[in-house]
N, C-alpha and C positions, 0 to 999 in steps of 0.2 A: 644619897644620890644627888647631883649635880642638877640645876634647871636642864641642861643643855644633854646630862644623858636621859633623864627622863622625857624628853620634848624627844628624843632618837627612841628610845623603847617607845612611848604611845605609836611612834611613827609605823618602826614596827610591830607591835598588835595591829595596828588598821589594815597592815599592808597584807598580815599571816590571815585577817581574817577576809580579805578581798580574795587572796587565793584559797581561800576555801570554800566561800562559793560558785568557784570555777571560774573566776576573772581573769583572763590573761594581763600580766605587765609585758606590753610589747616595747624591748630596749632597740632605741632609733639607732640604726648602726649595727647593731650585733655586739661583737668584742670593739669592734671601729670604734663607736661612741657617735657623738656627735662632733665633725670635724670637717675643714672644707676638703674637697674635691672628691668626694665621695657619691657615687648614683644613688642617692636615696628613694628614688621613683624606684631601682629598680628592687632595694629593700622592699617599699612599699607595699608594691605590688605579689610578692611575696609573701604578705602577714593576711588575716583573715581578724578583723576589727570586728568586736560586737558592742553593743552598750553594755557600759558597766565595766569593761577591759580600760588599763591605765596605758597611756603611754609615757614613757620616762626615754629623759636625755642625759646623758652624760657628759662632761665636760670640762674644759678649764674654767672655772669660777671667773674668775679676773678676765678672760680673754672673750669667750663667748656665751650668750645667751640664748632665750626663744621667746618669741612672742608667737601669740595665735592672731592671726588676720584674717582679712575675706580671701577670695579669690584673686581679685585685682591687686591684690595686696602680695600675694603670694608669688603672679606672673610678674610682677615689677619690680619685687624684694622692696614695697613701700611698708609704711603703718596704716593702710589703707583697712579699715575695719577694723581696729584693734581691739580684741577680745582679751586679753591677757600676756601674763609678760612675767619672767622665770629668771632668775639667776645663782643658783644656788649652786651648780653643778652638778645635781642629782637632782633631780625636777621631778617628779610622779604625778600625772597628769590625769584624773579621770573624762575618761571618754562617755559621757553620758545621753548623748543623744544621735541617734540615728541621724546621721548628717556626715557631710566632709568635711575634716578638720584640714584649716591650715597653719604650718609651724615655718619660720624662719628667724633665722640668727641675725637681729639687731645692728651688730657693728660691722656692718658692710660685706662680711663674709657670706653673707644672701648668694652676692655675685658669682660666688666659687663653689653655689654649690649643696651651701649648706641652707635647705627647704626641701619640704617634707607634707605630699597631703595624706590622711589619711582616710580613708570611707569605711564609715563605722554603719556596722549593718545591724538591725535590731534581731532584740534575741531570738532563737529558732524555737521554734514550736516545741511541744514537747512532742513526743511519738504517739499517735493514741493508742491504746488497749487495744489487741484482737478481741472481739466479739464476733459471735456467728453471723452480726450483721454485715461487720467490714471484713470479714476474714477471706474475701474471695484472691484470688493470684491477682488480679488487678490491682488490688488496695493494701496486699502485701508490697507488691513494686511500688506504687505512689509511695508507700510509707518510708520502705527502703532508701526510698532519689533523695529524700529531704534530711535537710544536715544533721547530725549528733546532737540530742540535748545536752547542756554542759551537763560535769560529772558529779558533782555535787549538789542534792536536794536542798530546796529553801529552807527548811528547817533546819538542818546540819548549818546551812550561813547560819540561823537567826539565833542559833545554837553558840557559835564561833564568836560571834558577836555578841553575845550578853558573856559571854567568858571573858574577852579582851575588856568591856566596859567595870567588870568586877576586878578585874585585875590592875586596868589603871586605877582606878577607885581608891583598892586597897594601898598602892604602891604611894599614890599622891599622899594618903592619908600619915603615912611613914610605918606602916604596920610592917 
């Protein structure tokens, strides 16, 4: 196996075992990708961001990129807070803090378009257990209003994850 296929398999174990913890990889654009003259707010506003969800960009390698900026940085298409900076043409981006992410494309194509915030909200409680204490219709409905835990227990991740670790392991080893 090749540096370059094995650096693509570890990529994928990381990514099979992020979606098995119930991580969304939110793709900016949908089938679009990332490209100018596209309403990305109105993508945006459409996805539901948690910590720990990736977001990845698509793209022509050679033409366009992403940087993470601030806010200011975002309204002006500057480098204004430069947090980071993507060229690969498949970018996978972890979202790990509760906060709003801002993305915009480098080579001037900002202006047409291509910028993207995202509001990543932290993870949602889990549901509690009915007990006879909280079991009344009231704290059925409270329970109910409050969003889905993801679908995947921590264990099954940490599960998923010493699997992909044993795996690159063996793989690198040439077994």
């Amino acid at each position: 196996m090749t540096s370059a296929q094995l650096i693509r398999f570890r990529l994928f174990l990381l990514l099979s075992a992020a979606f098995l913890a119930g991580a969304t990889d939110h793709i900016v654009g949908g089938h679009l990708g990332w490209n100018p003259n596209i309403n990305y707010s109105l993508w945006s506003n459409n996805q539901t961001f948690y910590v720990h969800d990736l977001i990845s960009f698509r793209y022509q390698k050679n033409t366009y990129n992403v940087f993470e900026v601030n806010k200011t940085g975002y309204d002006n298409c500057t480098m204004d807070g430069l947090a980071g900076n993507w060229s690969s043409g498949k970018d996978f981006i972890p979202l790990d803090q509760p906060k709003t992410y801002y993305f915009i494309c480098g080579n001037g194509f900002c202006f047409s378009g291509m910028k993207v915030a995202a509001h990543v909200r932290p993870l949602p409680p889990s549901a509690a257990p009915l007990t006879p204490s909280n079991s009344s219709s009231s704290s059925s409905r409270a329970a109910s209003a409050s969003p889905p835990p993801r679908p995947w227990p921590a264990a099954l991740a940490a599960l998923a994850a010493a699997f992909a670790v044993a795996w690159i392991g063996i793989g690198s080893a040439g077994i």
